[in-house]
C-alpha positions in Angstrom: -118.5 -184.3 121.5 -120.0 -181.4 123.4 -119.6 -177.5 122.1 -117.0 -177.2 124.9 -114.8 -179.5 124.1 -114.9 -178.9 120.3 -113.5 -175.5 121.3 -110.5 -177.4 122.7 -109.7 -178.6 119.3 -107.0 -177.3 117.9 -107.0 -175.4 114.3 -105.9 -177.6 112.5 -108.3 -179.7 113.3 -111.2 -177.6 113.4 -110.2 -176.7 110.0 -110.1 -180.5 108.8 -113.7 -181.0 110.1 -115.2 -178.1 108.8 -113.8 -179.2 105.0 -115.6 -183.0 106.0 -119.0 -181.2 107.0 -118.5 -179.1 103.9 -119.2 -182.3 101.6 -123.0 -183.3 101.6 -122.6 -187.5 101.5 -119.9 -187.2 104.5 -121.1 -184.3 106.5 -122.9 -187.4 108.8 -118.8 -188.5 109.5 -119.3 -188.5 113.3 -116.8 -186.4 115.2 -115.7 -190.3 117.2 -114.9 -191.6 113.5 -112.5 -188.3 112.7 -110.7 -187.8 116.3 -108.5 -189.6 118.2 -108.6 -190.5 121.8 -106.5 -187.4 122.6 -108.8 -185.0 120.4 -106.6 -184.1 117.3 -108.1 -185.2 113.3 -107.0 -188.6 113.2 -106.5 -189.5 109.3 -107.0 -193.2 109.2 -109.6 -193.4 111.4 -111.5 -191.2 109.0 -110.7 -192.8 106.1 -111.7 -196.2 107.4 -115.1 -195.1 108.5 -115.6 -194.8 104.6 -114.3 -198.3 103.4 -117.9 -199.0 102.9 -119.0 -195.6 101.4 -120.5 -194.9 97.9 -118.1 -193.8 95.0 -119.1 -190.1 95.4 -118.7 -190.9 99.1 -115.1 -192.2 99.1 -114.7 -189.5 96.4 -115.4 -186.6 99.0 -113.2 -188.9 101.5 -109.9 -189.2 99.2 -110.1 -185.4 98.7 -110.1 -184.6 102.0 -107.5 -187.3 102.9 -105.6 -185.7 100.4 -105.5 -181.9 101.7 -104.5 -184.1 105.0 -101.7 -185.5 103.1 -101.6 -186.1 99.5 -98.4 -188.4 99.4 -100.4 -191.0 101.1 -102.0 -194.1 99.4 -105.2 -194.2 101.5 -105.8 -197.8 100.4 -102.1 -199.3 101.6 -102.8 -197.2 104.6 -106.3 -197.7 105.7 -107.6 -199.6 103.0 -109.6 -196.7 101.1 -110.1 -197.4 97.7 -111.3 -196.5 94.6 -110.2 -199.1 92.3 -107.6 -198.8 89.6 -104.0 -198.0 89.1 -104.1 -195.3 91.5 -107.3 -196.6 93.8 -106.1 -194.5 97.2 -105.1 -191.4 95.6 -107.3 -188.9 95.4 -108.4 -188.7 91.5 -110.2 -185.1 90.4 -111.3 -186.1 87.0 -113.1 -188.8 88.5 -114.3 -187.2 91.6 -115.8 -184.1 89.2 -117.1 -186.5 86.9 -119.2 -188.6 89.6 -120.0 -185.8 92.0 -123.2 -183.6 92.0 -123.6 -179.8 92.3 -122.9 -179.7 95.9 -120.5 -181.9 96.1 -118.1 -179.4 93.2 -119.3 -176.3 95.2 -117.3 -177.6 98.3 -114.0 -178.7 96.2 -114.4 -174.8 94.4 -114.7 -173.1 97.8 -111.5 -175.2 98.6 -110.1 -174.7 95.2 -110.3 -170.9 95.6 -108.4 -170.5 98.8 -107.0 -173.9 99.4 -105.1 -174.7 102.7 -103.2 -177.5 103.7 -103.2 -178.2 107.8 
């Protein structure tokens, strides 16, 4: 997507892409893996582009997904896993026990002035 039409985006969705580029393992999430065909932050698309992904990677995903929405089971709805009782929920002990230094910087900065879109 060009610099033009990224300023079409909306807020929301601007907002949702600039919390993705803020984790290091998914910054690469390409822009046609988070939008959908009419330019808003499509959810499952995202999450499905990460079925593949690393722990730390789907990690960094299920957070995200869960600012998004956090009533959502990301693996009945996309398949997004992370095994166990609660696989598709987003799990912060885990995620903070697995992650690296810049990995917890980017959940903090959230953390300190969280948002939902």
């Amino acid at each position: 997507m060009n610099a033009a039409a990224k300023g079409e985006l909306t807020d929301r969705c601007l907002r949702m892409i600039a919390l993705v580029e803020s984790f290091p393992t998914i910054r690469r999430t390409s822009l046609d893996h988070q939008l959908d065909e009419y330019g808003d932050w499509d959810a499952v698309r995202f999450a499905k582009s990460w079925l593949c992904g690393s722990g730390g990677e789907k990690d960094a995903a299920l957070f995200v997904l869960s600012v998004w929405n956090p009533e959502t089971d990301w693996e009945d709805t996309a398949g997004l896993t992370r095994g166990g009782e609660r696989g598709g929920f987003f799990n912060v002990h885990q995620a903070l026990g697995n992650w690296d230094d810049g990995h917890r910087a980017a959940f903090l900065a959230w953390a300190r002035k969280p948002w939902w879109p």
